[in-house]
N, C-alpha and C positions, 0 to 999 in steps of 0.2 A: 600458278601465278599468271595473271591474264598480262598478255604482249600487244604490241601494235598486231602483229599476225591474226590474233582473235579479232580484231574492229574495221568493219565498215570504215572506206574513205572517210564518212562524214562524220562518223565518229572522233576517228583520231581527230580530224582539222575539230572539232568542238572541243576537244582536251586540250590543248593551245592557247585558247585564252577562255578569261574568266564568266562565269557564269552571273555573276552580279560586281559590286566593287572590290568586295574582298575574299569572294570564295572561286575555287575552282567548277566545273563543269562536270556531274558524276555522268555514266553510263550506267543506266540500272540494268539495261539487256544481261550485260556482261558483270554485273556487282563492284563496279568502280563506284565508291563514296566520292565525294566533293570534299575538298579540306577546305579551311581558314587559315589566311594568313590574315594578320594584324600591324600596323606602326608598332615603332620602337623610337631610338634605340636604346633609353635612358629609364625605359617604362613602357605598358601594355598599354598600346591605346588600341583597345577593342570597343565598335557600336556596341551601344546598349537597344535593342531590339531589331527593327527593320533599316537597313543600310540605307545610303542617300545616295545619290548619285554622284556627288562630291566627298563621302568621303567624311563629311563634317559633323557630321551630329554627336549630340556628346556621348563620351565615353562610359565606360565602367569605371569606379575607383579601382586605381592601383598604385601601387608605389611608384613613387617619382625620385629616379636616385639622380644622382649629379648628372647634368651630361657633358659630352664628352670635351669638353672645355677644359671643366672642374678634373675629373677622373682622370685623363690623361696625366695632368699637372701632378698627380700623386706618384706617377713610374713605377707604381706597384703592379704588375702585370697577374701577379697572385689575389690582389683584391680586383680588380678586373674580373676574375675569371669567378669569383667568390658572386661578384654583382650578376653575370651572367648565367650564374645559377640561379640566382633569386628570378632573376626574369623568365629563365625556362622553369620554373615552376610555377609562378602565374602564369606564366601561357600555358601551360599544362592542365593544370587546374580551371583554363577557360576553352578548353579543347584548341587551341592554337596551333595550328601546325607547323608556320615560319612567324617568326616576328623580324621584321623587316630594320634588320643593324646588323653590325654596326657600318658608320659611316667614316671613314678613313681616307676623305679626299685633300690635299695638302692646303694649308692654309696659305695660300700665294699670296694675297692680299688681305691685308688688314680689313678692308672694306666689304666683304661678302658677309653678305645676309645671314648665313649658315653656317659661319666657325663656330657658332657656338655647336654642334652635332660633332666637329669634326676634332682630330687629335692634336697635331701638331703640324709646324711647317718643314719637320723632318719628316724621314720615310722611316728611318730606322724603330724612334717612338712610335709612329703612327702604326708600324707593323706590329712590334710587342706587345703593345698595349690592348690595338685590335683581335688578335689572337686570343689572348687570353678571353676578352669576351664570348668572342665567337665559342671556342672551348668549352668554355662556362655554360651559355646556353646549350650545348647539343649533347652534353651531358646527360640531361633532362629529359633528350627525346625529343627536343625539340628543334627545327631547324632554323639556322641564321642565313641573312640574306648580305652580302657581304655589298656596298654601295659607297659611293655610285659609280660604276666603271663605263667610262675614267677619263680624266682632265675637266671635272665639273669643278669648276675653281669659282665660279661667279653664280650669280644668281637674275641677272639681267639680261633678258630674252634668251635663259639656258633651254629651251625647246628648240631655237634654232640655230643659234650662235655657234661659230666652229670655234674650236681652242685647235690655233695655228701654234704645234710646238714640234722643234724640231728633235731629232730621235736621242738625242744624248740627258735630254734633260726629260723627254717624254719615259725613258728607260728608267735612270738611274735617280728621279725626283719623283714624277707622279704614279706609276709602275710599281715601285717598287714592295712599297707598302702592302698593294694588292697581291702581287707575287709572292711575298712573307707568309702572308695568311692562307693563302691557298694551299702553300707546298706544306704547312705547319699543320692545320687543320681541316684542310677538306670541307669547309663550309656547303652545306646544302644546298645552295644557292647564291649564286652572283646577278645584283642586280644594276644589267645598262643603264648609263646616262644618259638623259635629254638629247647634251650637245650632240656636235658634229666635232669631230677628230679629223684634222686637218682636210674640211671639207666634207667626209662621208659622216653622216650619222653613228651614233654607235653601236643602234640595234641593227644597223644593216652594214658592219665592218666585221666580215671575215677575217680578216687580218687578227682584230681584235679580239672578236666572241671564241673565234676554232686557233689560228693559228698560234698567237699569244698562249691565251686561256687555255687551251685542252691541251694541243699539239708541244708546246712548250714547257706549261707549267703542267701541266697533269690532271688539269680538274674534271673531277667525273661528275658533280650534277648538273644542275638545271640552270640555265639563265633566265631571268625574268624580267620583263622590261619595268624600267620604270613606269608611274604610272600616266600613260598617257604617252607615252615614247615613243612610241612604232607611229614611224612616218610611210609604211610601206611595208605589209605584212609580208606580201610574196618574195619579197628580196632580202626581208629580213632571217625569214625560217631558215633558207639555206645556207645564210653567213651564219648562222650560229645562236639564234635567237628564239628560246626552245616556250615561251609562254607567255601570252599578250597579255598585259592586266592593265585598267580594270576589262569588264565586258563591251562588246564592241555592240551585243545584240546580235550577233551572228552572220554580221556582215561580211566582216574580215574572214571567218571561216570560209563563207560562201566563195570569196576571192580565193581560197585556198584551193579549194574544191575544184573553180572553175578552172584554176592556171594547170591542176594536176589533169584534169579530163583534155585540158588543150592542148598536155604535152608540154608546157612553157615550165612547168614542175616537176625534174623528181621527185616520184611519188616515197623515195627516201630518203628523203630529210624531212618527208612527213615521220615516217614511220620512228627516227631518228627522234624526233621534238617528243614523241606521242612518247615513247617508251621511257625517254627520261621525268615526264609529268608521271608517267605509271608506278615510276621507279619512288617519286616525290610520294607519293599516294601509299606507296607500301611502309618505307620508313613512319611515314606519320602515323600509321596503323600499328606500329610495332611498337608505341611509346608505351614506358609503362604507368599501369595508370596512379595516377598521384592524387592524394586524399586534399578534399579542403577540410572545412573551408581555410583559404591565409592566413598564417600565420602575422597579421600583423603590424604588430607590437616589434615582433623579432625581424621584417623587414624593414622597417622604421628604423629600430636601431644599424643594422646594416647602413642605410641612408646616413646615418648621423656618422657614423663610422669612417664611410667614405667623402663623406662630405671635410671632416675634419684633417682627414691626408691630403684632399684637393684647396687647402686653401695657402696662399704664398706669403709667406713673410718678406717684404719689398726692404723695408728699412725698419729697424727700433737703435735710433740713436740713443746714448744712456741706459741702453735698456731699461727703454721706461716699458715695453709689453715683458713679461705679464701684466694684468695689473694685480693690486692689493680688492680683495673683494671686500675691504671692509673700508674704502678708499668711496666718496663721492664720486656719482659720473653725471656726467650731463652725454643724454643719447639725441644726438642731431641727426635728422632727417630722414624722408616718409619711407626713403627703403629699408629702414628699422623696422618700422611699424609695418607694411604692405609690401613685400618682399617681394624681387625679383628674382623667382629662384629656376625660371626656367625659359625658354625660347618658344617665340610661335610659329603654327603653320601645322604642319602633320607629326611631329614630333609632341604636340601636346598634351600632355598627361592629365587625369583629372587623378588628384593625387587622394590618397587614403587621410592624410590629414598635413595642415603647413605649422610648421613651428617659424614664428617670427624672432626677429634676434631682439627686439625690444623687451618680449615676455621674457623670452631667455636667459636675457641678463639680469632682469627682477630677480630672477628665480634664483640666480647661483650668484649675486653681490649681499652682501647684508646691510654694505652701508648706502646713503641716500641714493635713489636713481630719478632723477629729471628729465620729461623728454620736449624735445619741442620740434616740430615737420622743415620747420626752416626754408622749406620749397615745396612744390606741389609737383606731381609728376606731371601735369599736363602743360604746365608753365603759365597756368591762371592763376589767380589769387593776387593777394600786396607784398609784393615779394620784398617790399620794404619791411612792412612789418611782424613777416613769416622771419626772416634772417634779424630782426632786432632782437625778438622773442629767444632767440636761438641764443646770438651771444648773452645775454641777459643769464638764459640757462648756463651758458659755457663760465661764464667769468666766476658764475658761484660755484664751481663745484672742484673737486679737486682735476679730477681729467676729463677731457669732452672726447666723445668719438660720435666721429660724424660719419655715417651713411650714405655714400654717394653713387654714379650710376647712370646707368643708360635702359629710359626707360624702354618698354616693351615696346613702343608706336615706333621705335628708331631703327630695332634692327627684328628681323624675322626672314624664315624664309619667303620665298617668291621677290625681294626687293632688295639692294644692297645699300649700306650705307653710302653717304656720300663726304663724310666725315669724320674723325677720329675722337673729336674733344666733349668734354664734358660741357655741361650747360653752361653760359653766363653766370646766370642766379649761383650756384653751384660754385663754381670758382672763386665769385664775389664771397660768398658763405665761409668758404675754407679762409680765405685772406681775413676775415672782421674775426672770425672764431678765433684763430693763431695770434690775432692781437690781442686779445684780452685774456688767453689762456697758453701757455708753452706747450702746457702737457697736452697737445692733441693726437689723435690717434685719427687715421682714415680708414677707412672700410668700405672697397669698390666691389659694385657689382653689375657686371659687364660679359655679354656671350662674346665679344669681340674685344680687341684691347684697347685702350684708350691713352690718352697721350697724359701725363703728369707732371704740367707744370710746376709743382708744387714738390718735387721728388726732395730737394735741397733745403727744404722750408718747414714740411713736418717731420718731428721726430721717427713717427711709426707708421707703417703704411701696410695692409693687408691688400691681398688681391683675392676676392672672392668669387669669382667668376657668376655662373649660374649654378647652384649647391644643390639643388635637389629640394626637394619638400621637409629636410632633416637641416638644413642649411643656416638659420636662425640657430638653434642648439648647439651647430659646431662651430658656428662663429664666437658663441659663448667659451663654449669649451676651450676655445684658442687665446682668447684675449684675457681669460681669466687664469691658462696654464692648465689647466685638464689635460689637455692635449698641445704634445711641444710640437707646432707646425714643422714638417719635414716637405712641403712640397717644393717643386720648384717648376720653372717658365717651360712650356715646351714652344711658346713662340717667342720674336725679340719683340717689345716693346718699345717703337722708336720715338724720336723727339717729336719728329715732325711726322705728317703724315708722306710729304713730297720726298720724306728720305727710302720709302719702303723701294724696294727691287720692280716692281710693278707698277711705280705710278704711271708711267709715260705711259701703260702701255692696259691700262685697264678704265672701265671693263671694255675697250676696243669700241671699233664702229663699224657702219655698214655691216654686221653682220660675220665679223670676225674679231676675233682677241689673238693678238700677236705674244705667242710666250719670250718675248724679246730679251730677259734677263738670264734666257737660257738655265742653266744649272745653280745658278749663281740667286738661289733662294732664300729668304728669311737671313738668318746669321750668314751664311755665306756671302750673301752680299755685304752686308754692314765689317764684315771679317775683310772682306776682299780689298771696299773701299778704304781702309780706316777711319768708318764712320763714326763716331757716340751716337751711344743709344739710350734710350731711359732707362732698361735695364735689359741686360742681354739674355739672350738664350740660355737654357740651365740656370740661371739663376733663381736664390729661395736663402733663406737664411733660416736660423732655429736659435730657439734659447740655449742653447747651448754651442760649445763649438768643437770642429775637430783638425785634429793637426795629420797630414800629410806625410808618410815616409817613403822611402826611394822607390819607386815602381819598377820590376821586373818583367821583361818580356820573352818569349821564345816561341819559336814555330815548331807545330806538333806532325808529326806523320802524314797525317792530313791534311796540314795545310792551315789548318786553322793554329790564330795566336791565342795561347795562354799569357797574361796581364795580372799579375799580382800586386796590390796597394795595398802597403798597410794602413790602416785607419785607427788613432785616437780619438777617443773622446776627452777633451780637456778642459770639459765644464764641469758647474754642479751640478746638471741633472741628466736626466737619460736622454736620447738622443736618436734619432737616424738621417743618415746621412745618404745621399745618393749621389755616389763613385758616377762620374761620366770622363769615359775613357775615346781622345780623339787622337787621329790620325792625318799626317801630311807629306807629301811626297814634293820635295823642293825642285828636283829636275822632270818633269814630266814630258810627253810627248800634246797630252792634254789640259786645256785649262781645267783647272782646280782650286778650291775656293784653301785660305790657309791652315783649316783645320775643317774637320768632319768626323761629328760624332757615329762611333761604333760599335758602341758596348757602349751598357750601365746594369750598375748592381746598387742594390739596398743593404744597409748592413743597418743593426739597431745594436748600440752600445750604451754600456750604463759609464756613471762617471769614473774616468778614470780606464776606464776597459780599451783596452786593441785587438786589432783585428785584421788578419790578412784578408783582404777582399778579391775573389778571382774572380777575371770579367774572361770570357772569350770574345775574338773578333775571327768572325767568321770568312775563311780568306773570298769567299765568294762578295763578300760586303764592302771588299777592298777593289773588287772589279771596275772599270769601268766601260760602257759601251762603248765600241771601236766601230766607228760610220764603214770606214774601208772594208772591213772583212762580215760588218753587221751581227756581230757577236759580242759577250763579252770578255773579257782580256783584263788580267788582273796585272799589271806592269810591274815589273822587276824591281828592285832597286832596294836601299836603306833609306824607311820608314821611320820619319819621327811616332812614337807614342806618349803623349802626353794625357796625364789623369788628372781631375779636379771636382771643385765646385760648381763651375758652369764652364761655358765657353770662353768667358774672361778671366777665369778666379783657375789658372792651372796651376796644381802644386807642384807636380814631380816630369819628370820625363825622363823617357827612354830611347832606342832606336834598336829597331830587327830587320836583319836582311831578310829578304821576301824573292822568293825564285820568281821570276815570271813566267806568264802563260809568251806559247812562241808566236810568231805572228805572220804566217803567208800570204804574203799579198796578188796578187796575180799578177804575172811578168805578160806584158804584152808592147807591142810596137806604142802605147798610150805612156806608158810608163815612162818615169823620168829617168835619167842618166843615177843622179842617186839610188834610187828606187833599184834599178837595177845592179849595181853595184853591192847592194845591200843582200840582193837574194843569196840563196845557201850553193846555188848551183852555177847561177849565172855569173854571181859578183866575183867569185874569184877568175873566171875565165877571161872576165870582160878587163877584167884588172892589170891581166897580166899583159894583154893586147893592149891596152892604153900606155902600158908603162912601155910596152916594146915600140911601141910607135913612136911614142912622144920620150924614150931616154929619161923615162921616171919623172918629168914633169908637167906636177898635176896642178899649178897654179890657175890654170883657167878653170878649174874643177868648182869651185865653189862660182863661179859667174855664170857661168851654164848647166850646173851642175841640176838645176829645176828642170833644164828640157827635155822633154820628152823625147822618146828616141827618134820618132817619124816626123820632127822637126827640123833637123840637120844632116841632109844628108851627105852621108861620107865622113861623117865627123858623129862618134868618133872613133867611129869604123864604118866603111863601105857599107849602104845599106845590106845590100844580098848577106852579106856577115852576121847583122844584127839580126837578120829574120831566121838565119840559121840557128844560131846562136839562144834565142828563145823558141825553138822549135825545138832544141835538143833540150832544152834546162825543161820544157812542159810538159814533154811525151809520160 
C-alpha cells in the first residue's frame, strides 16, 4: 500500500488539492488513481461529461429525495439511513467516491438561504437524523462528507464573515450535532466552512480541524475544504486541513512546496495531509462493485415514501383532512401545477422524473377536480383576474386546497432571505378563497419557514417543505388518507419574524455576526421568553390520536436515563406517533432554556393498541459546557423529565436524581473568598480560621464574599496565611 514515504515532495503537496473541480489528483509513478466526489445531499449531482470550472453544468438524472428540511421533519433516523443507501448506490453505480452530505448546520435564523439542506434548530435531531444518513451512504462504499464545519448559520458574505460565538453555545448548540456523527459514524470526511470562527477561518483553526475534530472526538479521515475556502493553504495544512478542493492549478501546491524547502513547513503535515487522501483513495477502491443500470422505479417510490413521513399536519379543525376522494375539489395555485420541490445553488438535482400534486390528485380523487394558478410565481400577470378565476373554482366545489409558497427566486443558497411572509397576491388568495368556501385546506411549500397569518382562519393546514421529486404523489397520498401524516416541526415557526432569537443580531456587519442569543436557540428562546409562536417545535398532528400514560425514569450503571411512555392509540385508524422526551434543571449554576429535548422514539400503533415506548437520554446529552475548567460537567441534581407531543403538548412528567460530574476549579491568590471556601482542601481550613477569628460570624460573608483573595489584605486572614494556605491545598 503506497505511503506519503513512497512520494516525492511534489507529489504528496499535488494530493492535496484537486486535480480539476471535482476529482482528486492521481500519481501514476506510484499507481495512485484520482476519485470523484460529487454534490449531495438530497441527490447525486454528478457533470454530465467535461466539468466547468464553476461547478454548474447540468447534471445526470438521479433521484431527488426530500431534502433535508422535509426528511428531518419525519424523525425517522431509520428511513434517513434507508435514503442514504439509495444515494450510496447511485453514487456507486456512478463510480462516486464521496458525495458531499449531509449538511447539519443549525437553523439559527429563519432567514438563511440554506435551511432548506439543513435539519433542525436542535443539535440533538440534527445529530440523529444526520447519522443515520451518513450510515446509510457508507454502507455502500461510499463516503459522506459531513458539512459544513462549523457556525455557517448564514449565507451572507459566508467566505469571509466571522460567526462571533461564545464557547457554551459554540459547544453545546452548534457542535454538537457534529460531535454526534462523528463519534457515531466515523464519516469519511468533514468538510470546513467558508466562515471564520471567532475571527480565524475555519480551514486554518487548529483548534477546530485537530484539537476539537481528531484530538477530542476521534475522527480518523480526511478534511476537505469547502469549495473555495482555503484563504491560506500553508497555515491551513498544518491546522488540520488535509485537501483543497476545487483545483487551484497547482499554485497552492507550488506554495506548499516552496514554505517546506524554506523551512517555514513541516515537511509532516505534508506527509500527514498526503496519507490521509492515500487513505481516501484506498477505501474508494475497496467499494464493491454494484450493478446498474438504477433501479428507478424503486427509487422513486422511496422518494414518495419519504416524502409522505416529511410532510406536517399544522391543523385539521373538524377533521375536515382526509378528504372523501369522491368529494369535488377546486386545486388553487401554480405550486400544484409546477412544484417547488427542491432548493437552488449546488444541492440541485436534475431529478429522474417530478410528480406534481395537481396530476396526483386527478389520479387518486374520482370525483370532480378543478384547477385554477390563482398567482403566478414571478408576480406578473392580473392578479385580479388570476385570484377571481380561483374563487370562482373554490365556491363550486365541495373543498378548495390551495398551494402556496415561496417561490425558488426568494431563497437559495449564496443569498439569504430577507423576510419571512408569503406573497401579497397570496394571502389576498387565501382571504377571497375562505370567503366563499369553509372547507379550505392549505398546502405550503417552503425550504425556510414562513409566517401563517391565517393559522386561526383555515381549517386545515399542511406544511410541505421541499418533497423531493415524489413530493406531488405524497401530498396526494396525505390529503386523501393513504398515508396518516406522522411528521412533525424540527424548527419553531414564529408569528413574527422580529420574535426569532437572532434578529438583532443577523446576519451582523462589518464583517462579523455576533451569536448574541447565546444558547438560548430556536424553542429555547420562544421557551425562555414566554413567547407565542405559530406553531412550536415538535409539533405535527395525525388523523388519529393518542393518549399519554405516566412516564418512568431511572439512571442505568452508566449513567445514561432509561424513560419509559406508555403510548395509546385512541383513534380509528393506525397511527405513529413520535415520543419527544425533554429535560429541565430548575436550580442551575447555568443559564438554561425551560425544557431541552433529549431523546425521541417512533412508535406505529393500530387502533386501539399500547405501547410502552423506551427513549434513552444519554447522560453525556445532559452535560453542559463549563467556561471555568473548559470541559463538560454534567451538573448534579433532580431533573424534571417530561414526554409529549411537542415542546408545548407535554403529557406526562417525571423526575431522576442525576449524580453530578465534580468540579475543580484552580485555587489561586485570583480566586474569590467563596470560591475558596468551596474547595475540598482549602474550604474547610479556611473555614475554620474565619470562624476562629471572627467567633463564627460570618454576616459579612455574603458582601465580600465575591472578593478575591489578593484584594483585601489581612482580611480574612493575613496575607502570608492565604498564600500558605493555597500553597498547601495545590501541592
Amino acid at each position: 500500500m503506497t505511503t506519503a514515504a513512497d512520494l516525492t515532495l511534489e507529489e504528496k503537496a499535488s494530493l492535496t488539492s484537486g486535480r480539476d473541480f471535482w476529482t482528486t489528483k492521481p500519481v501514476e509513478r506510484v499507481g495512485v488513481p484520482s476519485i470523484l466526489m460529487t454534490d449531495g445531499p438530497h441527490g447525486l449531482r454528478k457533470q454530465g461529461g467535461a466539468t466547468d470550472h464553476l461547478g454548474l453544468a447540468n447534471s445526470i438524472p438521479a433521484t431527488c429525495f426530500p431534502p433535508a428540511v422535509g426528511l428531518a421533519a419525519s424523525w425517522d433516523a431509520a428511513l434517513a439511513e434507508r435514503v442514504g443507501e439509495a444515494l450510496g448506490v447511485e453514487s456507486a453505480i456512478e463510480d462516486v467516491a464521496v458525495i458531499l452530505g449531509p449538511g447539519v448546520n443549525i437553523k439559527r435564523s429563519p432567514l438563511c438561504g440554506r435551511n432548506f439542506e439543513y435539519m433542525s434548530e436542535d443539535p440533538i435531531v440534527s445529530g440523529v437524523m444526520g447519522a443515520g444518513l451518513v450510515r446509510g451512504i457508507q454502507s455502500k462504499g461510499v463516503g459522506a462528507s459531513l458539512k459544513h464545519f462549523a457556525a455557517n448559520n448564514q449565507e451572507t458574505d459566508r467566505l469571509r464573515s466571522s460567526s462571533d460565538v461564545d464557547a457554551r453555545p459554540l459547544r453545546e448548540i452548534y457542535l454538537r450535532a457534529f460531535h454526534h456523527i462523528v463519534a457515531e459514524t466515523q464519516p469519511w470526511t468533514v468538510m470546513c466552512s467558508y466562515n471564520k470562527i471567532n475571527g480565524v477561518y475555519a480551514s486554518e483553526d487548529p483548534w477546530l480541524l485537530t484539537q476539537v475534530l481528531r484530538d477530542e472526538w476521534g475522527f480518523e479521515g480526511l478534511v476537505v475544504s469547502d469549495w473555495g475556502a482555503v484563504n491560506d493553504r500553508v497555515v491551513g495544512l498544518p491546522a488540520g486541513l488535509d485537501l483543497e478542493m476545487p483545483t487551484s492549478s497547482g499554485r497552492t501546491d507550488a506554495q506548499l512546496v516552496a514554505a517546506v524547502q524554506a523551512g517555514e513547513l513541516d515537511e509532516r503535515y505534508l506527509d500527514i495531509a498526503a496519507d490521509r487522501v492515500l487513505d481516501l483513495v484506498r477505501k474508494a477502491g475497496e467499494r464493491p462493485d454494484v450493478e446498474g443500470p438504477l433501479d428507478v422505479d424503486a427509487h422513486h417510490a422511496l422518494a414518495r415514501e419519504a416524502a409522505g413521513r416529511s410532510i406536517v399536519l399544522l391543523r385539521n379543525e373538524g377533521g375536515l383532512l382526509p378528504l372523501d376522494p369522491a368529494g369535488s375539489v377546486a386545486v388553487i395555485g401554480e405550486f400544484a401545477r409546477t412544484p417547488r420541490f427542491q432548493g437552488a445553488g449546488s444541492s440541485q438535482i436534475n431529478p429522474t422524473r417530478v410528480d406534481n400534486a395537481l396530476d396526483a390528485i386527478r389520479e387518486q380523487a374520482s370525483g370532480d377536480v378543478a384547477f385554477a394558478a390563482g398567482f403566478t410565481l414571478d408576480g406578473e400577470g392580473d392578479a385580479d383576474a388570476l385570484r377571481d378565476e380561483a374563487v370562482a373554482a373554490a365556491a363550486a366545489a365541495d373543498t378548495a386546497v390551495l398551494f402556496l409558497g415561496v417561490p425558488a427566486a426568494e431563497e437559495s443558497e449564496g443569498f439569504d432571505r430577507t423576510h419571512i411572509d408569503l406573497s401579497a397576491a397570496q394571502l389576498a388568495l387565501v382571504d377571497a378563497v375562505l370567503a366563499v368556501n369553509p372547507r379550505t385546506v392549505v398546502v405550503l411549500s417552503n425550504g425556510g419557514v414562513v409566517a401563517v397569518p391565517f393559522r386561526d382562519t383555515v381549517p386545515a393546514i399542511l406544511e410541505g417543505w421541499l418533497l423531493g421529486q415524489a413530493g406531488g404523489s405524497a401530498t396526494a397520498d396525505v390529503l386523501f388518507g393513504a398515508v396518516n401524516p406522522s411528521a412533525k416541526l424540527t424548527e419553531t415557526v414564529p408569528l413574527r419574524l422580529e420574535d426569532n432569537p437572532s434578529y438583532e443580531n443577523f446576519p451582523g456587519e462589518l464583517g462579523h455576526t455576533r451569536y448574541g442569543e447565546g444558547v438560548f436557540v430556536g424553542y429555547r428562546w420562544y421557551d425562555k421568553r414566554g413567547l407565542d409562536v405559530g406553531f412550536p417545535f415538535g409539533h405535527g398532528l395525525s388523523y388519529t390520536t393518542f393518549a399519554y400514560g405516566d412516564a418512568a425514569a431511572s439512571v442505568g450503571e452508566d449513567g445514561d436515563i432509561a424513560v419509559t411512555v406508555p403510548v395509546t392509540n385512541t383513534g380509528d385508524v393506525a397511527g405513529r406517533e413520535i415520543v419527544q422526551v425533554y429535560t429541565s434543571l430548575e436550580q442551575s449554576v447555568v443559564a438554561r432554556a425551560p425544557r431541552e429535548l433529549k431523546a425521541f422514539a417512533l412508535v406505529d400503533l393500530q387502533p386501539g393498541e399500547s405501547a410502552d415506548v423506551v427513549l434513552t437520554i444519554r447522560r453525556s446529552d445532559l452535560a453542559y459546557w463549563d467556561v471555568r475548567v473548559d470541559g463538560w460537567i454534567v451538573e448534579g441534581g433532580e431533573y424534571a423529565v417530561e414526554a409529549g407531543a411537542s415542546s408545548r403538548d407535554l403529557r406526562t412528567r417525571t423526575s431522576v436524581a442525576v449524580d453530578g460530574d465534580a468540579v475543580e476549579l484552580p485555587l489561586s491568590m485570583a480566586s474569590s473568598i467563596e470560591e475558596a471556601l468551596e474547595h475540598p482542601v482549602a474550604g474547610p481550613v479556611l473555614l475554620e480560621k474565619i470562624q476562629a477569628k471572627f467567633g463564627g460570624d460570618m454576616s459579612l460573608l455574603p458582601v465580600i464574599g465575591n472578593f478575591p483573595l489578593d484584594r483585601l489584605d489581612g482580611f480574612p486572614l493575613p496575607r502570608a496565611e492565604i498564600v500558605e494556605l493555597i500553597e498547601n491545598a495545590t501541592r
